[in-house]
PyMOL CGO cylinders between C-alpha atoms (Angstrom):
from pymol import cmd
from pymol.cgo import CYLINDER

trace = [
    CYLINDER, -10.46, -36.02, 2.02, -12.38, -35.50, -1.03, 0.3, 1, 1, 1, 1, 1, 1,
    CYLINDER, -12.38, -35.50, -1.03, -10.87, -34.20, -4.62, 0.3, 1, 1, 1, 1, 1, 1,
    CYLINDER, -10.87, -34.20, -4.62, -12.27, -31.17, -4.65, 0.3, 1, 1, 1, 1, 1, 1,
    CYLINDER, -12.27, -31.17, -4.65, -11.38, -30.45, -0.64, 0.3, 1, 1, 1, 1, 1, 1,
    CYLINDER, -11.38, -30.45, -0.64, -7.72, -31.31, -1.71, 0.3, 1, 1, 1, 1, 1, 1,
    CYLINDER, -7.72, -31.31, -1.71, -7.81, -29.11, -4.43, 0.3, 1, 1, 1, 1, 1, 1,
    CYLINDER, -7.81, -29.11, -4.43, -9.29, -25.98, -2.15, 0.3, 1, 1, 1, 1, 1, 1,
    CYLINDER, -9.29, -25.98, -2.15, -6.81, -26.76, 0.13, 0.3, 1, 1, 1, 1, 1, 1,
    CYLINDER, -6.81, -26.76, 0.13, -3.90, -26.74, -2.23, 0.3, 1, 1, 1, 1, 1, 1,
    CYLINDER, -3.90, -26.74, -2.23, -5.43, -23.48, -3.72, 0.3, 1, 1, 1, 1, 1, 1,
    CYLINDER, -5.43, -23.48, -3.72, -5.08, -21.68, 0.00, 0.3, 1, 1, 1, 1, 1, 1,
    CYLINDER, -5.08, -21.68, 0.00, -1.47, -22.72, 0.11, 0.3, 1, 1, 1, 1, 1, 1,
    CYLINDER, -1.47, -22.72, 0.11, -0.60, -21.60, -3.76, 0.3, 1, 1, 1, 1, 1, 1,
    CYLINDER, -0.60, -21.60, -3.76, -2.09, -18.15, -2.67, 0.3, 1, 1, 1, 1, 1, 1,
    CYLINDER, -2.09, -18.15, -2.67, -0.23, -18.42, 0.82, 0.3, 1, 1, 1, 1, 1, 1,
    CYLINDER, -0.23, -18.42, 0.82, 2.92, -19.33, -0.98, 0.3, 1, 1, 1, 1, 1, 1,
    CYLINDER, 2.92, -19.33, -0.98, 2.75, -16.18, -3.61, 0.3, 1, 1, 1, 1, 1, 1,
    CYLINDER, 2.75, -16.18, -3.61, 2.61, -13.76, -1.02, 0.3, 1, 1, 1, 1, 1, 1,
    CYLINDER, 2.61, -13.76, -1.02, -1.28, -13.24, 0.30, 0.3, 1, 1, 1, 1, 1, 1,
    CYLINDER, -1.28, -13.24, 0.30, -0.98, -13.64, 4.01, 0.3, 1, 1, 1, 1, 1, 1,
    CYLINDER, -0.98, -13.64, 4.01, -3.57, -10.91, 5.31, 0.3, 1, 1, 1, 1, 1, 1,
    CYLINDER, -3.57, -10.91, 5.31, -5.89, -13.24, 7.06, 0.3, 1, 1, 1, 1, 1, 1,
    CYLINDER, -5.89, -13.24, 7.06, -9.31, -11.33, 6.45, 0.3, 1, 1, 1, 1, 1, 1,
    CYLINDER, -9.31, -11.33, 6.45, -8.14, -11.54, 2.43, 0.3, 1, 1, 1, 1, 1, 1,
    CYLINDER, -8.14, -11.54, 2.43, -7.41, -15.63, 3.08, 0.3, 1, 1, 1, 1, 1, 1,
    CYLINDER, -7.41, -15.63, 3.08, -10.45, -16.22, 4.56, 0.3, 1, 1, 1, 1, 1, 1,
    CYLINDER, -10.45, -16.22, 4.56, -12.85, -14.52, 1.90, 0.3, 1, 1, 1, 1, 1, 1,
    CYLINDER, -12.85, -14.52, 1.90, -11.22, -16.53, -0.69, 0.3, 1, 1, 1, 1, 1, 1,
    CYLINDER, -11.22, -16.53, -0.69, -11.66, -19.74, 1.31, 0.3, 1, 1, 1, 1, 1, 1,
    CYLINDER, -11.66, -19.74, 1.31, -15.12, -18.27, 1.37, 0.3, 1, 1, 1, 1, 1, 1,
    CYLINDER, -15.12, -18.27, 1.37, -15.66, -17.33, -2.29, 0.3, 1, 1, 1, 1, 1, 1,
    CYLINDER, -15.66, -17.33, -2.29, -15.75, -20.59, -4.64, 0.3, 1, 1, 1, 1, 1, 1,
    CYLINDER, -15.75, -20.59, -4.64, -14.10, -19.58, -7.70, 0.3, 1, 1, 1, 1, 1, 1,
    CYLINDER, -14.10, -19.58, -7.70, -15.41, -22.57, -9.13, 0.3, 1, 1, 1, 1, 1, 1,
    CYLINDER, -15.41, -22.57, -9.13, -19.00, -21.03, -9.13, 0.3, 1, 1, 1, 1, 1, 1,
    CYLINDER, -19.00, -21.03, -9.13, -17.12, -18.43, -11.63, 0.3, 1, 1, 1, 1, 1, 1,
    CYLINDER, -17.12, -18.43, -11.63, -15.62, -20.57, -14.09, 0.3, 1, 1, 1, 1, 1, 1,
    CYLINDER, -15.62, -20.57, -14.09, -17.78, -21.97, -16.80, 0.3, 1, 1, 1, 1, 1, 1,
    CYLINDER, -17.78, -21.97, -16.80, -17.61, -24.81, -19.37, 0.3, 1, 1, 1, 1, 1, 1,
    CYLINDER, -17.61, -24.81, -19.37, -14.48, -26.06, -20.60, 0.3, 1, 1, 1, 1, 1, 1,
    CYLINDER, -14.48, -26.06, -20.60, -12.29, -24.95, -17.81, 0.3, 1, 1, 1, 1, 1, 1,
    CYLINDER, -12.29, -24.95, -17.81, -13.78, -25.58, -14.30, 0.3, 1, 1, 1, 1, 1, 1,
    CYLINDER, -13.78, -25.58, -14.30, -12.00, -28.22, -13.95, 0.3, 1, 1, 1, 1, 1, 1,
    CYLINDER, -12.00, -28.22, -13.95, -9.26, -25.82, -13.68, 0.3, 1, 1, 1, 1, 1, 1,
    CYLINDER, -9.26, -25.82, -13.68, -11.38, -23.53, -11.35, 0.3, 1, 1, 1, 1, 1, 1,
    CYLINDER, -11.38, -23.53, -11.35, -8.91, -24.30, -8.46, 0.3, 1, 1, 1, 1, 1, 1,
    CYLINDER, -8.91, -24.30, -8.46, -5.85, -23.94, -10.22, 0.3, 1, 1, 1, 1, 1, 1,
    CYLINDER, -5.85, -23.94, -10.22, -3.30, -20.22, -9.81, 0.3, 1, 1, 1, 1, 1, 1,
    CYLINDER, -3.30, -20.22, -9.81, -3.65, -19.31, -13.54, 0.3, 1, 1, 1, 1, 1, 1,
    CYLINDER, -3.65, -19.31, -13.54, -6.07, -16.92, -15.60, 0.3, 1, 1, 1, 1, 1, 1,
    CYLINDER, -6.07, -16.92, -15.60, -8.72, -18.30, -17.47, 0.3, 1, 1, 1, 1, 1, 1,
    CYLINDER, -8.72, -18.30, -17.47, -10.59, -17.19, -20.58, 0.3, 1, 1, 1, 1, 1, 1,
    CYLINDER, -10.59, -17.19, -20.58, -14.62, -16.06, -20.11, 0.3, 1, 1, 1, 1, 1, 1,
    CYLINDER, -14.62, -16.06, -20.11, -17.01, -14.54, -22.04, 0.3, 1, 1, 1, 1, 1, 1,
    CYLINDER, -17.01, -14.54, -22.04, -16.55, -11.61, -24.86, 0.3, 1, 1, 1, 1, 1, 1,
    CYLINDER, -16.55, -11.61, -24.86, -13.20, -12.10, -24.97, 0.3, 1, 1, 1, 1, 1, 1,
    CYLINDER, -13.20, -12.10, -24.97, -11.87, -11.48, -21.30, 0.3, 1, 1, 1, 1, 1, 1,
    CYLINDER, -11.87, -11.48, -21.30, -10.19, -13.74, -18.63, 0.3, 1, 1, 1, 1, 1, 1,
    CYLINDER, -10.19, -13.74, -18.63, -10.71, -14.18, -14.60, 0.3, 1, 1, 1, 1, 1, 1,
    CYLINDER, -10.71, -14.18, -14.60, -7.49, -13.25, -13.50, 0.3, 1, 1, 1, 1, 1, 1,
    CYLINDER, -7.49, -13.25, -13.50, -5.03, -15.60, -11.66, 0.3, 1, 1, 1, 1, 1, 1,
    CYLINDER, -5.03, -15.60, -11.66, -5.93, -16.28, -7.78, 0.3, 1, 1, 1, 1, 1, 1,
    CYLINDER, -5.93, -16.28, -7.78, -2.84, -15.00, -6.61, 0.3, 1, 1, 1, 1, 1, 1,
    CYLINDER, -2.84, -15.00, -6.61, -3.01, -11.96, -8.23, 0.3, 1, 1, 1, 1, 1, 1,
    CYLINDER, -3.01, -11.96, -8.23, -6.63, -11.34, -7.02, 0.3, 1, 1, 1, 1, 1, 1,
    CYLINDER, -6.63, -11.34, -7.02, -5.34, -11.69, -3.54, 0.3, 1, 1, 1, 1, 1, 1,
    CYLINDER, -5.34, -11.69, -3.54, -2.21, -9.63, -3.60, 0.3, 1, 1, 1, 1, 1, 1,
    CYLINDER, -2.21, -9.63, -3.60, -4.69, -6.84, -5.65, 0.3, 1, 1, 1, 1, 1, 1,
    CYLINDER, -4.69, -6.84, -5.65, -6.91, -7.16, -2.49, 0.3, 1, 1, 1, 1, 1, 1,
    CYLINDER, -6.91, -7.16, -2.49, -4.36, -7.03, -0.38, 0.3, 1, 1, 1, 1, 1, 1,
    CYLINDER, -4.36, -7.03, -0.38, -2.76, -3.91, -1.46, 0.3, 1, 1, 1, 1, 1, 1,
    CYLINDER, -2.76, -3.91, -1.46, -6.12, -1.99, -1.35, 0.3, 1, 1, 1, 1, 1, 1,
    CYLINDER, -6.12, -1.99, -1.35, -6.03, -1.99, 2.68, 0.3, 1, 1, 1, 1, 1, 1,
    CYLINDER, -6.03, -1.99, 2.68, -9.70, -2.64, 3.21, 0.3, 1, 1, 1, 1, 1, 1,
    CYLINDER, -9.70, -2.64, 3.21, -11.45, -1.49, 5.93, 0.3, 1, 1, 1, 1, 1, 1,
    CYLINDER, -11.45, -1.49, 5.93, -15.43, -3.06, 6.40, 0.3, 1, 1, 1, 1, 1, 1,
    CYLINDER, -15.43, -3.06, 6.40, -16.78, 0.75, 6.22, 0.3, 1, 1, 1, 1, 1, 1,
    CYLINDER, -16.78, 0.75, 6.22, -15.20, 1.26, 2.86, 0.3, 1, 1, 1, 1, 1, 1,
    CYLINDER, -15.20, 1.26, 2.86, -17.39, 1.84, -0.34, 0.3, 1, 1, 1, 1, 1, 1,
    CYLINDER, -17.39, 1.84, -0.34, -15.23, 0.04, -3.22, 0.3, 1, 1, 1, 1, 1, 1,
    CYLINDER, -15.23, 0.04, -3.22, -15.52, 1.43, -6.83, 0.3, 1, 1, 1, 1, 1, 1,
    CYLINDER, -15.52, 1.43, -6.83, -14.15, -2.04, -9.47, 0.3, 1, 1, 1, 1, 1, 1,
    CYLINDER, -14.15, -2.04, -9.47, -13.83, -1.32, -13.40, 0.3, 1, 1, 1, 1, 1, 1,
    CYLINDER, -13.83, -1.32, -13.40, -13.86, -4.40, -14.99, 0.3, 1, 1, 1, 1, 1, 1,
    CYLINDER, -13.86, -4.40, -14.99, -16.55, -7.21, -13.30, 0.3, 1, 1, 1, 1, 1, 1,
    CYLINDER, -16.55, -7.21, -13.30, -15.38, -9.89, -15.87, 0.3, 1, 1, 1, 1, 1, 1,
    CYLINDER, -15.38, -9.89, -15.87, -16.51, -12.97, -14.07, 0.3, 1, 1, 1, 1, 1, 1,
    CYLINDER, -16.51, -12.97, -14.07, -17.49, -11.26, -11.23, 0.3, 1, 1, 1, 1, 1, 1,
    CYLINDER, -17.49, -11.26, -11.23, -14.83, -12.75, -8.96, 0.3, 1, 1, 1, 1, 1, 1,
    CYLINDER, -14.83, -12.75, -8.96, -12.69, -9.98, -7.56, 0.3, 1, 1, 1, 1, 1, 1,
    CYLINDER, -12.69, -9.98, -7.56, -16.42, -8.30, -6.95, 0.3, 1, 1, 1, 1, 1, 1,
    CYLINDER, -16.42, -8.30, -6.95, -17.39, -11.06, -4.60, 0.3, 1, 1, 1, 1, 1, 1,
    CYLINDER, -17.39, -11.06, -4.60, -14.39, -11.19, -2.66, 0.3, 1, 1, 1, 1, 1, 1,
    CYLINDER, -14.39, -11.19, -2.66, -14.33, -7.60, -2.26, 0.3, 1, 1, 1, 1, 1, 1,
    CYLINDER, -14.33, -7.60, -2.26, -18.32, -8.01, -1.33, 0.3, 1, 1, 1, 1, 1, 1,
    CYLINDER, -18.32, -8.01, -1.33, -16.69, -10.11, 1.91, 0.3, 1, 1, 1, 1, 1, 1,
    CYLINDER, -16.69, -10.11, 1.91, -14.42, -7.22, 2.99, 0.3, 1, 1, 1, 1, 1, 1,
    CYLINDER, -14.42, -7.22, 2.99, -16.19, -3.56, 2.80, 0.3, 1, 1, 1, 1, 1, 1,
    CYLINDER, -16.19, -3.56, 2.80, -19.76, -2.40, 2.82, 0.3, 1, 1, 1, 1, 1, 1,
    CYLINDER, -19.76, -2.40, 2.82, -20.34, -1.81, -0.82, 0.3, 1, 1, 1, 1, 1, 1,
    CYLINDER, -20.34, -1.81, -0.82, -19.46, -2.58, -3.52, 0.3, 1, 1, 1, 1, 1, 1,
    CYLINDER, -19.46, -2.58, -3.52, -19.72, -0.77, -7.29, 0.3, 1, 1, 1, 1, 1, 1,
    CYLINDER, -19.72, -0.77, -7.29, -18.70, -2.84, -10.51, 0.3, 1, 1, 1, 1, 1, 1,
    CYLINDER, -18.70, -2.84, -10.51, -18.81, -2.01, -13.76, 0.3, 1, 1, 1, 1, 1, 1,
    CYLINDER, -18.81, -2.01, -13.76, -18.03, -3.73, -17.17, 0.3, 1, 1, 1, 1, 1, 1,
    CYLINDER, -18.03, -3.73, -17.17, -18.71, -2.54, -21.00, 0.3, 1, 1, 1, 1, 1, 1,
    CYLINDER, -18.71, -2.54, -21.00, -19.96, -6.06, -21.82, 0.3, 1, 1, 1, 1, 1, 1,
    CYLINDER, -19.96, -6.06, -21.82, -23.96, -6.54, -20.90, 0.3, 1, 1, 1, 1, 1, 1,
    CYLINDER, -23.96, -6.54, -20.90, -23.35, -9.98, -20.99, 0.3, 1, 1, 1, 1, 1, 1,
    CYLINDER, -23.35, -9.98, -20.99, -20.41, -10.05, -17.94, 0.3, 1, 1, 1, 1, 1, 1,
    CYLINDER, -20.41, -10.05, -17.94, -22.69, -8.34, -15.95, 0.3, 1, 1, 1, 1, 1, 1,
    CYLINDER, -22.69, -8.34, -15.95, -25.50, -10.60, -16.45, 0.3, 1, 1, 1, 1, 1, 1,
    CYLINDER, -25.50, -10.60, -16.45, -23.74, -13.28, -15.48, 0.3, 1, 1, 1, 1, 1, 1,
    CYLINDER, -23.74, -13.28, -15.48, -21.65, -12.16, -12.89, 0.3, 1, 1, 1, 1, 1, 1,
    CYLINDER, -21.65, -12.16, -12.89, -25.18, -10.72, -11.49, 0.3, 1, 1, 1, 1, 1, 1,
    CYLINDER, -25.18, -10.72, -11.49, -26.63, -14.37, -11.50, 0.3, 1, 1, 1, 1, 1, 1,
    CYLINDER, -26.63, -14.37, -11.50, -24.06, -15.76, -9.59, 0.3, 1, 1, 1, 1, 1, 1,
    CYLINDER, -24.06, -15.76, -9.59, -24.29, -12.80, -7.24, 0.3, 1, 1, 1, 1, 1, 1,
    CYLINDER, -24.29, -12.80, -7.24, -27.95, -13.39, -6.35, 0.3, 1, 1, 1, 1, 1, 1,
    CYLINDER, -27.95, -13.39, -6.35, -27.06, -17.45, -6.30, 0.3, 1, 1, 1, 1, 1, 1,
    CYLINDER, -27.06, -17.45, -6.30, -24.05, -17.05, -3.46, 0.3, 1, 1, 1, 1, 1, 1,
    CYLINDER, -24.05, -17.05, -3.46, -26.42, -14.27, -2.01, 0.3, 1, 1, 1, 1, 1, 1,
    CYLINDER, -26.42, -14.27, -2.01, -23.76, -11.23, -2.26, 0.3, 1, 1, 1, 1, 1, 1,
    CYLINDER, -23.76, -11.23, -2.26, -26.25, -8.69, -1.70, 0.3, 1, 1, 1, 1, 1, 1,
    CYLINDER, -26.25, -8.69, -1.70, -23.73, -5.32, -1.08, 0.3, 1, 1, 1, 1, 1, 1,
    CYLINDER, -23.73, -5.32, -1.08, -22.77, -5.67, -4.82, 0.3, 1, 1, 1, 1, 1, 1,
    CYLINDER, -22.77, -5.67, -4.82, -24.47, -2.81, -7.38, 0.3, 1, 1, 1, 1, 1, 1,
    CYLINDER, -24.47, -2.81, -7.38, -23.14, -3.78, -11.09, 0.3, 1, 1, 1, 1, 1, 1,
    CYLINDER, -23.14, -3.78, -11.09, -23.66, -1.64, -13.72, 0.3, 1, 1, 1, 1, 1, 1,
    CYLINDER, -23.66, -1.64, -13.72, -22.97, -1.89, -17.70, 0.3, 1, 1, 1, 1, 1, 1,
    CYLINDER, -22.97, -1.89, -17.70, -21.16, 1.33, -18.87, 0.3, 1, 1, 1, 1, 1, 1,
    CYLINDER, -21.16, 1.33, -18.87, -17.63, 2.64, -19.37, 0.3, 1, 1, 1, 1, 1, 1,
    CYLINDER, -17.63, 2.64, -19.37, -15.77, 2.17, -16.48, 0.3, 1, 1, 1, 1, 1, 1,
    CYLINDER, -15.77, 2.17, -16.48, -12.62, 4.71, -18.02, 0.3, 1, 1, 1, 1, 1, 1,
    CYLINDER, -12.62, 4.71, -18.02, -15.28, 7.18, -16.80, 0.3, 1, 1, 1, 1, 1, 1,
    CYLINDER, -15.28, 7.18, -16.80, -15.58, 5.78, -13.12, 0.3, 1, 1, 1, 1, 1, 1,
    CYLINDER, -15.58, 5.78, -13.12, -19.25, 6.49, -11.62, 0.3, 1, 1, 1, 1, 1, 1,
    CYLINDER, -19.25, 6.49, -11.62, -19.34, 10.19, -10.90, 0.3, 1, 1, 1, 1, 1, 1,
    CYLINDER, -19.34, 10.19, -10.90, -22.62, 10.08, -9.24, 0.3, 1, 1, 1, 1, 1, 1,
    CYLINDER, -22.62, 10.08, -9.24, -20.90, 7.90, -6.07, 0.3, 1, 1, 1, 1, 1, 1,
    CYLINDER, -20.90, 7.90, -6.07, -18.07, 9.22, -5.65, 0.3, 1, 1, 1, 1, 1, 1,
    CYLINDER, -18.07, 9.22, -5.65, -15.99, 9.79, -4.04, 0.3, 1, 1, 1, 1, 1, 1,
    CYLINDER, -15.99, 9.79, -4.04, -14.32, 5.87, -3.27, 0.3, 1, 1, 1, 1, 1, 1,
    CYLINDER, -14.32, 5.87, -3.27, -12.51, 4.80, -0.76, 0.3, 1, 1, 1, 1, 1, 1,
    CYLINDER, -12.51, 4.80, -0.76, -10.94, 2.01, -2.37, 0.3, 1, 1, 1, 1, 1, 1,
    CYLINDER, -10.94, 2.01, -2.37, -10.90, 1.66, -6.52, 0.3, 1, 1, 1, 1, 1, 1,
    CYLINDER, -10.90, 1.66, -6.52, -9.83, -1.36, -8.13, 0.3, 1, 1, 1, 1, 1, 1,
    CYLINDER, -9.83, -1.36, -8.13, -9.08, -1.58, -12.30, 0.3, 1, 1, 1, 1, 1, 1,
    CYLINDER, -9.08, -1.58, -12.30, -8.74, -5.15, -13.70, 0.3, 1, 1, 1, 1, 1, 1,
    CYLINDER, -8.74, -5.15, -13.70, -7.54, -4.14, -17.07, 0.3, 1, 1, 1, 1, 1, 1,
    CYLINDER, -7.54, -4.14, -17.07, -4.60, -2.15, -17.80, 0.3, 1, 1, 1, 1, 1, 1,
    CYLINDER, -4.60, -2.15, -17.80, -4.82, 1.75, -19.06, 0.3, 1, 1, 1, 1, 1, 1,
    CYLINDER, -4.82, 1.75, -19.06, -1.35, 3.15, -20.15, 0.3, 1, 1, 1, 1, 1, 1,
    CYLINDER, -1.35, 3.15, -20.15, -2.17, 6.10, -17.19, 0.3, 1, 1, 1, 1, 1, 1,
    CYLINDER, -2.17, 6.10, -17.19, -3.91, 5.56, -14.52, 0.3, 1, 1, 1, 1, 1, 1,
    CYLINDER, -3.91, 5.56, -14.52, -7.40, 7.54, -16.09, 0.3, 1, 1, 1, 1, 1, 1,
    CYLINDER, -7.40, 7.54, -16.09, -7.25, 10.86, -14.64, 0.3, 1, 1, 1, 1, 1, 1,
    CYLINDER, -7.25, 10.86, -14.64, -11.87, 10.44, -13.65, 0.3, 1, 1, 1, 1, 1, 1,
    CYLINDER, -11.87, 10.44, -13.65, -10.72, 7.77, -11.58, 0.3, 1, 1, 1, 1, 1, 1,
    CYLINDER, -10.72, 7.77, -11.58, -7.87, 9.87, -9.68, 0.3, 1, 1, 1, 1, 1, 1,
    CYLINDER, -7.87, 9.87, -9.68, -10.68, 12.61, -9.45, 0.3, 1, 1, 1, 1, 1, 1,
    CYLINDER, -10.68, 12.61, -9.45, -13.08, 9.90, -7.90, 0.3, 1, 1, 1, 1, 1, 1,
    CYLINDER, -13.08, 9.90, -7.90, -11.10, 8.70, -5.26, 0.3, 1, 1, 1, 1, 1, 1,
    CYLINDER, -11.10, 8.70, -5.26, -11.39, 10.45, -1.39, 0.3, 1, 1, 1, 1, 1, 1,
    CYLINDER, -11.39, 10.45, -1.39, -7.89, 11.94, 0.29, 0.3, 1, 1, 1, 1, 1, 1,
    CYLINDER, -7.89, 11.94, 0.29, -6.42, 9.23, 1.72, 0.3, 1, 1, 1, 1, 1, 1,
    CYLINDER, -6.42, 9.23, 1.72, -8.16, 6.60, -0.67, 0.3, 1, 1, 1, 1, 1, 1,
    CYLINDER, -8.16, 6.60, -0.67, -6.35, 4.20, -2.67, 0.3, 1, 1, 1, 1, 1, 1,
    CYLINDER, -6.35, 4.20, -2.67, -6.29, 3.15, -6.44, 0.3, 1, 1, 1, 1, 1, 1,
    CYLINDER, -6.29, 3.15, -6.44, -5.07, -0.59, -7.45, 0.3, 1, 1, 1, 1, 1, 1,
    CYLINDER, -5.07, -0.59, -7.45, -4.72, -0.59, -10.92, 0.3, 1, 1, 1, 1, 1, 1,
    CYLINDER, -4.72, -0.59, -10.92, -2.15, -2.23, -13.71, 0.3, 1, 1, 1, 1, 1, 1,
    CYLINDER, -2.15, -2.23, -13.71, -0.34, 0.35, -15.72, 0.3, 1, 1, 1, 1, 1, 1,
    CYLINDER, -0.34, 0.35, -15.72, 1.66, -0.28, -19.18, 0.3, 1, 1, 1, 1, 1, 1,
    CYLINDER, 1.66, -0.28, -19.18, 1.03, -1.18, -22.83, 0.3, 1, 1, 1, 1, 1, 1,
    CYLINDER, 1.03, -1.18, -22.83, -1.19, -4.00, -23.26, 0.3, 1, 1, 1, 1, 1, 1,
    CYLINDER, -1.19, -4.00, -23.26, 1.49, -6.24, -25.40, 0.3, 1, 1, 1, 1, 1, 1,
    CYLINDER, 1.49, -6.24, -25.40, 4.42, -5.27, -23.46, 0.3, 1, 1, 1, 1, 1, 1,
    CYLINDER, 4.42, -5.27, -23.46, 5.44, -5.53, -19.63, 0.3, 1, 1, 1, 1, 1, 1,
    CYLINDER, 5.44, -5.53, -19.63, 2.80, -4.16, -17.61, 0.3, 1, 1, 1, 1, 1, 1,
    CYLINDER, 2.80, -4.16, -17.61, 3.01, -3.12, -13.61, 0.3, 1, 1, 1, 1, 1, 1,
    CYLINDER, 3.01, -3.12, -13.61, 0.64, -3.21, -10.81, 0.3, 1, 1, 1, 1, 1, 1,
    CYLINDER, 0.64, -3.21, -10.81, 0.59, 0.29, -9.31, 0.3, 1, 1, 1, 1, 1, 1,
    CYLINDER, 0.59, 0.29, -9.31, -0.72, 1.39, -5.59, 0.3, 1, 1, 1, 1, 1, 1,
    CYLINDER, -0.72, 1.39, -5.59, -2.15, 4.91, -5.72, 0.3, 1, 1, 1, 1, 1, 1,
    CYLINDER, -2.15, 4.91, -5.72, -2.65, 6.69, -2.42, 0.3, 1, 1, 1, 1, 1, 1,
    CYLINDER, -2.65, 6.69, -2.42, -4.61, 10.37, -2.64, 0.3, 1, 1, 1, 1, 1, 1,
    CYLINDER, -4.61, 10.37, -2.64, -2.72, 12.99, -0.87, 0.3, 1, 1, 1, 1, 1, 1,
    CYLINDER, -2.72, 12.99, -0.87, -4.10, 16.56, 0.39, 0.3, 1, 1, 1, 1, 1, 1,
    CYLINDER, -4.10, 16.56, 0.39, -1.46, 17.63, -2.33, 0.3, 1, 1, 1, 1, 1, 1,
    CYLINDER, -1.46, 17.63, -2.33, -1.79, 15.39, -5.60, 0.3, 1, 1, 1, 1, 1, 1,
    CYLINDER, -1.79, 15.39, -5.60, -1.10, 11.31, -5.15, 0.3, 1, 1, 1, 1, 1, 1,
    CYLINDER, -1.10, 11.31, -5.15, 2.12, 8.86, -4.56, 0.3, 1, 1, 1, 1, 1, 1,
    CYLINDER, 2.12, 8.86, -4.56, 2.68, 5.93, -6.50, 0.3, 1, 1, 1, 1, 1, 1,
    CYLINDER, 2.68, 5.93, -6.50, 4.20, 2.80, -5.95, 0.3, 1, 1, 1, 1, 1, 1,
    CYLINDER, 4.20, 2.80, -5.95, 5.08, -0.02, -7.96, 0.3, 1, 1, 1, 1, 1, 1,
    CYLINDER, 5.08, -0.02, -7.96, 4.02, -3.22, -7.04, 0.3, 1, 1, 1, 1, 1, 1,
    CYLINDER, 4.02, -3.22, -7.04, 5.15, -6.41, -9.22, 0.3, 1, 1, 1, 1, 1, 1,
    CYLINDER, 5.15, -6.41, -9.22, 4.55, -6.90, -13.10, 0.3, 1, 1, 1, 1, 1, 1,
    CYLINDER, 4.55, -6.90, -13.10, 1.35, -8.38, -14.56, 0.3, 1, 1, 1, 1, 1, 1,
    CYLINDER, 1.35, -8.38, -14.56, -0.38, -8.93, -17.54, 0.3, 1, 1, 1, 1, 1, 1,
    CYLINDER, -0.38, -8.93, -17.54, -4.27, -8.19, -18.02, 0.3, 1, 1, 1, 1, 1, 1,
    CYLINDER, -4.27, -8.19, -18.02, -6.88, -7.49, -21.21, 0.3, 1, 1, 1, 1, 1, 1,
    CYLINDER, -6.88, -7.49, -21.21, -6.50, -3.34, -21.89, 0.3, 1, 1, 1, 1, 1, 1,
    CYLINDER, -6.50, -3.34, -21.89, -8.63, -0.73, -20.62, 0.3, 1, 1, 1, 1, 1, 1,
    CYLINDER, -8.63, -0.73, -20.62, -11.37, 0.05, -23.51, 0.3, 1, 1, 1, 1, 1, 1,
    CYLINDER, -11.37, 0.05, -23.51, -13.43, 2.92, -23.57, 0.3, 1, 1, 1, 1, 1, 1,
    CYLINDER, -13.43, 2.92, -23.57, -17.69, 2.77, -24.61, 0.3, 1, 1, 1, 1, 1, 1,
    CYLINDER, -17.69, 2.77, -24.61, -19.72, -0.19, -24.46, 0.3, 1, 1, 1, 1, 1, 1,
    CYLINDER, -19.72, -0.19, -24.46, -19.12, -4.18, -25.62, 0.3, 1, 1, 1, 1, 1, 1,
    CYLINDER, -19.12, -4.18, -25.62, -21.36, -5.29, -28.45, 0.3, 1, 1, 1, 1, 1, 1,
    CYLINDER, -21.36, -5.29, -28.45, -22.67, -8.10, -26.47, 0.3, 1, 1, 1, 1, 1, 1,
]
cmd.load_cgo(trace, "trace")
């Protein structure tokens, strides 16, 4: 077996081992190389269940917590996905294996540049990413079935509540960005929405307008 099968392999089991057993979520991540999302310095460490820094400042989260993030959205194929935060663009493509679209934004041009290149290269072709402020959502598609948020808002932002269908759901981390934060499952009743705590996490903050780069 080669290094870098070894490594995939031992990847599958570190994401088996933390808790993401749906198999539809396993198999789009055996799909999905992260290692076409790491750059430079660190894909050595492409394989590996830990965050890693990108461009402008933000990180592709940790494997694990990609998966149980998935995982805790529900996904059905018909669903139209709404993600704040692209980053690297690896939650995106995962997602892109699951549902039938998928909507990404990030305040940093350059994220979704990249992430877009790597899109076309892997030949993800259900992704639309767009360069705005993703505290706003994307009115003009709504409403979602599934939203995801990859960086953490002290409230879950009430145009993302509004954008998501009854009986949608909202994965999002919750908490100040230097202290303890939690992962939070949103469902959207007929009357208002129930929350539920999932585990504690750490990402980059929630920040309104655009990045300067």
């Amino acid at each position: 077996m080669t290094d870098l099968a070894e490594r995939k392999m031992r990847f599958l089991y570190a994401l088996r081992s933390r808790g993401v057993t749906e198999g539809r979520v396993l198999s789009a991540m055996e799909k999905i190389d992260r290692g076409a999302f790491v750059k430079g310095l660190f894909a050595e460490r492409a394989y590996e269940d830990m965050p890693l820094p990108i461009a402008c400042g933000q990180t592709i989260s940790q494997p694990s917590v990609v998966g149980l993030m998935t995982q805790a959205l529900e996904l059905s194929p018909r669903d139209k996905v709404l993600e704040i935060g692209t980053g690297s663009g690896y939650q995106a493509a995962i997602l892109s294996q699951l549902v039938r679209r998928v909507y990404t934004i990030d305040r940093h041009r350059r994220l979704v540049r990249e992430a877009e290149e790597v899109f076309r290269a892997l030949n993800l072709t259900n992704i639309t990413t767009i360069t705005g402020d993703g505290s706003h959502g994307l009115p003009d598609q709504a409403p979602f079935d599934r939203i995801i948020v990859t960086a953490a808002a002290e409230d879950p932002p009430g145009p993302l509540l509004a954008q998501l269908r009854e009986g949608g759901i909202m994965v999002l981390p919750v908490g100040q960005s230097d202290a303890v934060q939690h992962l939070i499952k949103v469902t959207r009743l007929s009357q208002g929405y129930d929350y539920e705590e999932l585990r504690p996490v750490r990402f980059v903050p929630l920040v309104e307008g655009l990045g300067q780069d």
